[in-house]
C-alpha positions as CSV (number, residue, x, y, z in Angstrom):
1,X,67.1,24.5,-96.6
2,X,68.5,26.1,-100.0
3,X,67.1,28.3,-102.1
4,X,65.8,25.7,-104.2
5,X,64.1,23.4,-101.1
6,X,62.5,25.9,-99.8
7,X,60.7,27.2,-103.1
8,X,59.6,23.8,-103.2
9,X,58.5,23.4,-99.8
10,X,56.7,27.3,-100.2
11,X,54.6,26.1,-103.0
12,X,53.8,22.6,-102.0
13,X,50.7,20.9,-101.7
14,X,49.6,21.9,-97.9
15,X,49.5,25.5,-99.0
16,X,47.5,25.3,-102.0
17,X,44.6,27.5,-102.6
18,X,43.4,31.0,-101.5
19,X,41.7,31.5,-98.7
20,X,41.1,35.3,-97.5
21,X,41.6,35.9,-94.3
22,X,43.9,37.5,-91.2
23,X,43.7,35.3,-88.5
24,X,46.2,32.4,-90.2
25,X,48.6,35.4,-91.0
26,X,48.2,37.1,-87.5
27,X,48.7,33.0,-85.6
28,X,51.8,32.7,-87.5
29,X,53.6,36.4,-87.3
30,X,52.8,36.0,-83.3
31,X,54.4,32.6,-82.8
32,X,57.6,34.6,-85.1
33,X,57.4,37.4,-82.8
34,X,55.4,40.1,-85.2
35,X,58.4,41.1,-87.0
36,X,55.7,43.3,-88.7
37,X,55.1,45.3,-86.0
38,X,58.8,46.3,-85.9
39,X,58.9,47.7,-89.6
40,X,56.8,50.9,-91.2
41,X,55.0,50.3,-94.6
42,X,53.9,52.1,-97.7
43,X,50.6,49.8,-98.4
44,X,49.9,49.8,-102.3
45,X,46.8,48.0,-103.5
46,X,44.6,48.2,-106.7
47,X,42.8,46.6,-109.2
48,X,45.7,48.2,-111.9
49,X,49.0,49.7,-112.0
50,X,49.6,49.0,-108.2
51,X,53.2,47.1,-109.2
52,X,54.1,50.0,-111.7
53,X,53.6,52.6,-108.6
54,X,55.4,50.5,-106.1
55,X,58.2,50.1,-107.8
56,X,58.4,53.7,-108.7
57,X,57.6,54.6,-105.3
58,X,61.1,52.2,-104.0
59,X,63.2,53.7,-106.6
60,X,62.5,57.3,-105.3
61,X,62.8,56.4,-101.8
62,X,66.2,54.3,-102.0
63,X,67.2,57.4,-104.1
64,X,66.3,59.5,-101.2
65,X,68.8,57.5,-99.4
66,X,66.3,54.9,-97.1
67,X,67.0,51.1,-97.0
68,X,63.8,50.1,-98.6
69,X,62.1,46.2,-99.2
70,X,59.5,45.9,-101.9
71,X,57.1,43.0,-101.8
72,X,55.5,42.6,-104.9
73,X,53.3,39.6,-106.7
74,X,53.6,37.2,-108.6
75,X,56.9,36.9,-109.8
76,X,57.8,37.1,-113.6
77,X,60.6,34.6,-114.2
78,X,62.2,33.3,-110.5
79,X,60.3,33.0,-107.1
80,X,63.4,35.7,-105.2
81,X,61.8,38.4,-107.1
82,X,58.8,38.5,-104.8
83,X,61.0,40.5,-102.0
84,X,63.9,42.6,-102.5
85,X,65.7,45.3,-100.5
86,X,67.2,48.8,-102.4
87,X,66.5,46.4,-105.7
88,X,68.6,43.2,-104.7
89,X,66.0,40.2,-104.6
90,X,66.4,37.7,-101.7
91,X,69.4,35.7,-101.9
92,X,68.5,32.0,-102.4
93,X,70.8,31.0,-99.3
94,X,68.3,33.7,-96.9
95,X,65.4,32.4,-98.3
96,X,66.5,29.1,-97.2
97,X,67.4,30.4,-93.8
98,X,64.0,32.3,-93.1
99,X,61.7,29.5,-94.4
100,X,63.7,26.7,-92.3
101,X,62.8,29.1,-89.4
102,X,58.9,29.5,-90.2
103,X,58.6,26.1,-91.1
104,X,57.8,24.7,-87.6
105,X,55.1,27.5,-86.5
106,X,53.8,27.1,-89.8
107,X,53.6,23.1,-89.3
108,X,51.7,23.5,-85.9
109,X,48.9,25.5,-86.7
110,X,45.7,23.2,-86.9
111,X,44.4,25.9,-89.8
112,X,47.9,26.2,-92.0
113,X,48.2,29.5,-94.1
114,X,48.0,29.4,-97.4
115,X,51.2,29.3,-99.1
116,X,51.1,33.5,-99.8
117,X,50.4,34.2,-96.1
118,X,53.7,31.4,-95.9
119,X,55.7,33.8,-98.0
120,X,54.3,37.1,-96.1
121,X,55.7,35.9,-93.1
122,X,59.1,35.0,-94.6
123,X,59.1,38.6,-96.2
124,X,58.8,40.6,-92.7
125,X,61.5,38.4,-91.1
126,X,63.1,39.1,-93.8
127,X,62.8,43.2,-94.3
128,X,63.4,43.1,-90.6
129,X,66.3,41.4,-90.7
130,X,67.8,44.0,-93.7
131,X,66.9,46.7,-91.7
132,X,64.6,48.3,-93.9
133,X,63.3,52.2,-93.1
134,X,60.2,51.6,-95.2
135,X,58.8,48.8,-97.0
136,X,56.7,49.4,-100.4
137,X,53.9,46.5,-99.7
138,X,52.3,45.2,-102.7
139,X,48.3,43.9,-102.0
140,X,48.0,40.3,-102.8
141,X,44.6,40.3,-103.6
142,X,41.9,43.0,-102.3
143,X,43.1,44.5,-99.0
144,X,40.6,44.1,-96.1
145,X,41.7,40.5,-95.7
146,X,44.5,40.1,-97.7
147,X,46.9,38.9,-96.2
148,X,49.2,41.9,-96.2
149,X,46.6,44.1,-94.2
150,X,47.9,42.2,-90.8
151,X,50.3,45.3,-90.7
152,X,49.9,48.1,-88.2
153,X,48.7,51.3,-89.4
154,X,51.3,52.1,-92.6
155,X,52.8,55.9,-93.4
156,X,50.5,55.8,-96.2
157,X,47.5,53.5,-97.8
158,X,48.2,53.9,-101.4
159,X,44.8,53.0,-103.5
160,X,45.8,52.7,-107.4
161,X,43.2,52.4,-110.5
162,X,40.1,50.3,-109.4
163,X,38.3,48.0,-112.0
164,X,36.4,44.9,-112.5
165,X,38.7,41.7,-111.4
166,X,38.6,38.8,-109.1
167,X,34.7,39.5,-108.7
168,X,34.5,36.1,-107.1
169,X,36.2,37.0,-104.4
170,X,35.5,40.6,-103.9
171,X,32.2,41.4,-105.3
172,X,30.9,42.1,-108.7
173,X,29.8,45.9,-109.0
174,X,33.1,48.1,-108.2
175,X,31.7,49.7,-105.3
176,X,32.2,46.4,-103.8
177,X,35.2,45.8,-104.9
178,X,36.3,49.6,-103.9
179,X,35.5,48.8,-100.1
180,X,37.6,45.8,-100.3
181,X,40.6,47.7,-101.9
182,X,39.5,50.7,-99.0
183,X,40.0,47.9,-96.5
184,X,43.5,48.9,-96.3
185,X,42.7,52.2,-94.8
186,X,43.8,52.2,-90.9
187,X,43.7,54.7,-88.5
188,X,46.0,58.0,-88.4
189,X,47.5,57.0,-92.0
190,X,47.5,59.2,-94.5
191,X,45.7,58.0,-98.1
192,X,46.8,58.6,-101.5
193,X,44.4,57.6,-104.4
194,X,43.5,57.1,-108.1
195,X,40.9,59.3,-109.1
196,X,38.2,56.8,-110.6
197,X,35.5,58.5,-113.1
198,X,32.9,56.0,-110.9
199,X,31.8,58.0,-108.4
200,X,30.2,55.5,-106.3
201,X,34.0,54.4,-105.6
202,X,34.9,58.0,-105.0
203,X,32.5,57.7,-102.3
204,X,33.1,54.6,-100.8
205,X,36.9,55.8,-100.3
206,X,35.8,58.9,-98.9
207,X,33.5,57.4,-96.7
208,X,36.2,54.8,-95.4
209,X,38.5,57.8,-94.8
210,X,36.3,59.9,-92.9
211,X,35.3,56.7,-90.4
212,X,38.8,56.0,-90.0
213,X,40.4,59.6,-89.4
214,X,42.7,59.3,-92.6
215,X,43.5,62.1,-94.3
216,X,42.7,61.7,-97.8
217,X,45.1,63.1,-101.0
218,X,44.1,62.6,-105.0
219,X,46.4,62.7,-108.2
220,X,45.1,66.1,-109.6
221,X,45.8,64.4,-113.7
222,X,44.8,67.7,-115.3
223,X,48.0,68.7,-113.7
224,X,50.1,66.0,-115.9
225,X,51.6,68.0,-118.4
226,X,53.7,65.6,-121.2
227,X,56.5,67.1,-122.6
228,X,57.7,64.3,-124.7
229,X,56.5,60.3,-125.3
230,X,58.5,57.7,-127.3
231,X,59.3,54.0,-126.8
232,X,62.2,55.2,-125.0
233,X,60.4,56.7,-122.2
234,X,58.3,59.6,-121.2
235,X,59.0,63.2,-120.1
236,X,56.5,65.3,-118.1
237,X,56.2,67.5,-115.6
238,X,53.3,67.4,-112.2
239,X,52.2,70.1,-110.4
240,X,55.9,71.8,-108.9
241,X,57.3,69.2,-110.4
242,X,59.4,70.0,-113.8
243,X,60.5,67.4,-116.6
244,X,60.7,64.3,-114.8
245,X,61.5,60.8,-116.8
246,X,60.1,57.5,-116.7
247,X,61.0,54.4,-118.5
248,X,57.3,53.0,-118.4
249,X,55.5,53.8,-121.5
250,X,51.9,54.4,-121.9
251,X,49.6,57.3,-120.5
252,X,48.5,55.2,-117.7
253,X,52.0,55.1,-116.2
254,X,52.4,58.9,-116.1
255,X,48.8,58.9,-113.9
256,X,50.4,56.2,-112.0
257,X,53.9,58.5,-111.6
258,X,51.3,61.7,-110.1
259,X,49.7,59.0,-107.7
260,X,53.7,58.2,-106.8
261,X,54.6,61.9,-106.5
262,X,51.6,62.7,-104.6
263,X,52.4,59.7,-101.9
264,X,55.7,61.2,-101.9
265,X,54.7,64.3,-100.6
266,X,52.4,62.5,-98.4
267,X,55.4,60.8,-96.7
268,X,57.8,64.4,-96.7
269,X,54.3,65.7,-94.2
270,X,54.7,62.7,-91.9
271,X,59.1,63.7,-91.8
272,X,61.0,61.7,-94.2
273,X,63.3,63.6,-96.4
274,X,62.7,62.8,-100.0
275,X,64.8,65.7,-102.5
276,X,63.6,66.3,-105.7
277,X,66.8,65.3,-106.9
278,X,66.2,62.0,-105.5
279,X,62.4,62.2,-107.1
280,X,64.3,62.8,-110.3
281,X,66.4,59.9,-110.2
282,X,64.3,57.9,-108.7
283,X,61.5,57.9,-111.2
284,X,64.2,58.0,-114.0
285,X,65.9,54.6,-112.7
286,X,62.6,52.6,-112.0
287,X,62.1,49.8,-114.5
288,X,59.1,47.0,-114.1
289,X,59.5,44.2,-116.4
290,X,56.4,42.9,-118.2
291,X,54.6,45.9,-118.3
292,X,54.4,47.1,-122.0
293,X,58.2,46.4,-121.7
294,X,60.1,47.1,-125.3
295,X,62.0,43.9,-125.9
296,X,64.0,44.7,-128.7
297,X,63.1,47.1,-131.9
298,X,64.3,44.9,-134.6
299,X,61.1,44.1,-134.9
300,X,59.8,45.9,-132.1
301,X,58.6,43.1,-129.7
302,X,56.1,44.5,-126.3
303,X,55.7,42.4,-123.6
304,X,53.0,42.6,-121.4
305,X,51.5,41.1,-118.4
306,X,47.8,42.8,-119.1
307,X,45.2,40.0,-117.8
308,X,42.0,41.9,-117.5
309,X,39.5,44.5,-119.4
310,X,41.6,47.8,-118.0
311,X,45.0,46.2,-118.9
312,X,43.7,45.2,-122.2
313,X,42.3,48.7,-122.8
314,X,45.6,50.6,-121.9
315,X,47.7,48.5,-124.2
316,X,45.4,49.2,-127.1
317,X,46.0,52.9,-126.3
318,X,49.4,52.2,-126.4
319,X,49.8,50.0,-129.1
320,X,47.7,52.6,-131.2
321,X,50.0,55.9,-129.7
322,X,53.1,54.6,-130.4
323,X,52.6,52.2,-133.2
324,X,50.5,54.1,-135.4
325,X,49.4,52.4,-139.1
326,X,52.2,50.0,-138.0
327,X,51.1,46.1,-138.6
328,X,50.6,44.2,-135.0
329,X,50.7,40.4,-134.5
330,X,49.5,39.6,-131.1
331,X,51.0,36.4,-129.0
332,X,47.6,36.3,-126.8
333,X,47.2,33.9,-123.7
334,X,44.6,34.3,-121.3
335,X,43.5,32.4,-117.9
336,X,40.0,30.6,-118.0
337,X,38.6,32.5,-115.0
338,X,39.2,36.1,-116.5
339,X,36.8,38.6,-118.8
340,X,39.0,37.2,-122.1
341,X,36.2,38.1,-124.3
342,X,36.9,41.9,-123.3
343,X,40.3,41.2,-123.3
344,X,39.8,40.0,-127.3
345,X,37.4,43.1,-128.1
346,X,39.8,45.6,-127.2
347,X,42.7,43.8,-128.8
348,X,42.2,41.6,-131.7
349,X,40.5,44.7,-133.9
350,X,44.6,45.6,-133.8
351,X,46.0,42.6,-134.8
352,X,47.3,41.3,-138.0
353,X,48.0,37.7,-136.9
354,X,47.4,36.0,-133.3
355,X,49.6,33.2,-132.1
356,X,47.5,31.6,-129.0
357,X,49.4,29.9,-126.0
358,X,48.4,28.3,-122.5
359,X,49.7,30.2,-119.7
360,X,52.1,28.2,-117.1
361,X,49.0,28.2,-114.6
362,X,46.2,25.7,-113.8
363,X,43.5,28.2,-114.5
364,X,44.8,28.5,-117.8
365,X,42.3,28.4,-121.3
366,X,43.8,26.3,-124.0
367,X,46.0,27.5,-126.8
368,X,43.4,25.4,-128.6
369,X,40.5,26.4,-127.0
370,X,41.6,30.1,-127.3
371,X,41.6,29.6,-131.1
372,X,38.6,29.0,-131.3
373,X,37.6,31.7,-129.4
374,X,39.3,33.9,-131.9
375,X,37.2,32.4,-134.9
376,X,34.5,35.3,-135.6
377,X,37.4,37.3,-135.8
378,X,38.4,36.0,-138.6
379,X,42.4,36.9,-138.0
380,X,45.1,34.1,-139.3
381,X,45.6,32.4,-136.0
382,X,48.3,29.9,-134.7
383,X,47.8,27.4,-132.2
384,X,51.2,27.2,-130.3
385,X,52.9,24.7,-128.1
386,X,54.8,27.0,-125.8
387,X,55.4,30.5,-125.1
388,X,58.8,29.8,-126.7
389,X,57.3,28.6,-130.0
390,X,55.2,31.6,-130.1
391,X,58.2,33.8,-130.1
392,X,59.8,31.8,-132.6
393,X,56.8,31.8,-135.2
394,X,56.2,35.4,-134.7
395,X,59.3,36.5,-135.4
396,X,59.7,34.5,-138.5
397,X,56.1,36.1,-139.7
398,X,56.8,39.1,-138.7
399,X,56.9,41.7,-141.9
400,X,59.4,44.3,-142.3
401,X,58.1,47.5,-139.4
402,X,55.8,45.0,-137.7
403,X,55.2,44.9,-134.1
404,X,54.8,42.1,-131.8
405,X,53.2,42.0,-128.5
406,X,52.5,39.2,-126.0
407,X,49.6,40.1,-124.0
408,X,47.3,38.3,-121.7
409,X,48.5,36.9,-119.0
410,X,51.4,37.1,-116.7
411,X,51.9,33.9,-116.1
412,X,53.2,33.8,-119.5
413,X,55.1,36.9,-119.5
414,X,58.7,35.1,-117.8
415,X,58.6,32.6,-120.4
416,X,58.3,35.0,-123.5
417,X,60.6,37.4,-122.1
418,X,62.7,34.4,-121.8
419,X,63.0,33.2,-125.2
420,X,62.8,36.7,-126.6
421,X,66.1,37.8,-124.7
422,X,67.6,34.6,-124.9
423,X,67.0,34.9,-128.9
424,X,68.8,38.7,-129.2
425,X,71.2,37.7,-126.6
């Protein structure tokens, strides 16, 4: 297969849907000979800010001098960016190679995986076949029986900000939702978590933990101590830790940097050798498109892939720390299936102008429909045609010292950084 077949045969019809669960993912890794079972893991799940601290997490640890993969979803622009080793995504020609060899033991099952537990599979052949020391796995969705929590017991579970999201599937008070995101807890690993102001999810963690034998470690967050914040990056310092950089802005990125540092020193107890030096640069050269991501500053144009109450609220925060008194014209786009009407409280109040847009996804709400939504508002609102024609009638709106951010949904978030880049390029 190419690169380009086997997207196609990846995402094709017979995978459809979602459908939690190990057993597909644990038929078809044993008729591939368990390559997980060969490879050690970082496990990262979350409700929020589980990508941000994976990718930091890899960029420390390559820094520190391992071979490391990083499997992360969904993708922003192209399908490779789903698995990459020391920051190289899959080559199309390997992605070719590894699907052509799944493809028969995926063909035979009588129950076929879903077409992420497809592309699980294809991303421990291909770690294993990279060599990787560690791999920085990203949760799907949940943890208990997402697909990723096949994997033996990983150097560390790493349990980022919990919130309310996919209730459907995993329960609608958080404590639920908590013991799903917990699931990933095996025994013997150590734990590394996001302190949550609900304590019920403090307890259900802590509970897990204790019936598990894990040992448990928090981000202390009174420890942050910022020592300088612009739309250039951050400066702070943790704990022992003194003036460390990061590119990602916002102050929910330096609480997801302690969770980072504090899974760092969780891996330097079980033996690997992480220098500050390589903390340092590693934190300093981690980047994670999408994610209140300064496009250009002339206007100043923030992308972000925020799709839920928590998202929405930290780009608020942001918007207002960075872009005080500053006029802000939102590009909003939201799926059908999420909490939009948080998702408008928290952000229209800000917004000057809204230009509305259907995400690429068939769980999408209308541009149209979206408008409407919008009305009580009573904000000038544009109905657009494409993620690209919101980009273009924003920028010719936009005032002298405006902002523009496009927040909502990821499955926008390729396209407008797209036309935005393609526009300055």
């Amino acid at each position: 297969m190419t690169g380009k077949e086997a997207i196609a045969y990846i995402e094709s019809v017979p995978w459809q849907g979602t459908r939690l669960g190990l057993e597909r993912t644990r038929q078809l890794l044993s008729e591939l000979g368990n390559p997980e079972q060969k490879l050690r893991f970082v496990h990262v799940a979350g409700t929020n800010g589980k990508g941000s601290t994976a990718a930091m997490l890899a960029a420390v640890l390559q820094q520190a001098g391992y071979t490391v993969g990083l499997y992360i979803s969904p993708f922003l622009q192209v399908f490779n960016e789903r698995m990459s080793v020391n920051g190289e995504m899959i080559s199309d020609a390997m992605l070719g190679e590894i699907t052509e060899q799944v493809r028969p033991a995926a063909e035979e099952m009588a129950d076929p995986p879903t077409e992420f537990e497809l592309m699980t599979a294809i991303a421990f052949l291909y770690f294993l076949r990279q060599g990787c020391d560690l791999v920085v796995l990203e949760v799907g969705m949940g943890g208990r029986l997402d697909s990723t929590n096949v994997i033996p017991p990983p150097e560390a579970a790493v349990i980022c900000n919990i919130g309310m999201d996919h209730m459907r599937e995993l329960g609608d008070t958080l404590e639920k939702i908590a013991y799903e995101k917990a699931g990933i807890i095996k025994p013997g690993c150590d734990v590394v978590l996001y302190p949550n102001e609900d304590a019920g999810v403090m307890d259900v963690v802590r509970r897990v933990c204790q019936e598990r034998g894990a040992a448990l470690h928090m981000a202390d967050f009174s420890a942050l101590r910022p020592l300088e914040d612009s739309i250039h990056g951050q400066r702070f310092s943790y704990r022992q830790y003194e003036d460390l950089r990061i590119r990602l802005l916002g102050a929910h990125q330096l609480r997801n940097a302690a969770v980072v540092l504090e899974t760092v020193e969780a891996l330097r107890r079980r033996g690997y050798a992480i220098p500050c030096q390589a903390v340092k640069e590693g934190l300093a050269a981690a980047v994670w498109p999408g994610r209140f991501e300064v496009l250009c500053t002339d206007p100043v144009f923030i992308a972000d892939g925020g799709h839920n109450r928590q998202c929405a609220a930290a780009v608020a925060a942001a918007l207002q720390t960075y872009f005080p008194e500053r006029d802000i014209d939102l590009i909003l786009g939201v799926l059908a299936d999420k909490d939009y009407a948080a998702i408008l409280s928290l952000l229209v109040p800000l917004a000057r102008r809204i230009y509305t847009v259907t995400p690429n996804s068939p769980r999408a709400l209308g541009a149209a429909e979206l408008a409407r939504e919008l009305a009580p508002y009573g904000k000038p609102t544009d109905v657009c045609v494409s993620a690209a024609d919101a980009v273009a009638k924003a920028f010719g709106g936009a005032q002298k010292d405006a902002v523009i951010c496009s927040v909502g949904s990821l499955y926008m978030t390729g396209e407008i950084r797209t036309a935005v880049l393609q526009r300055n390029s």
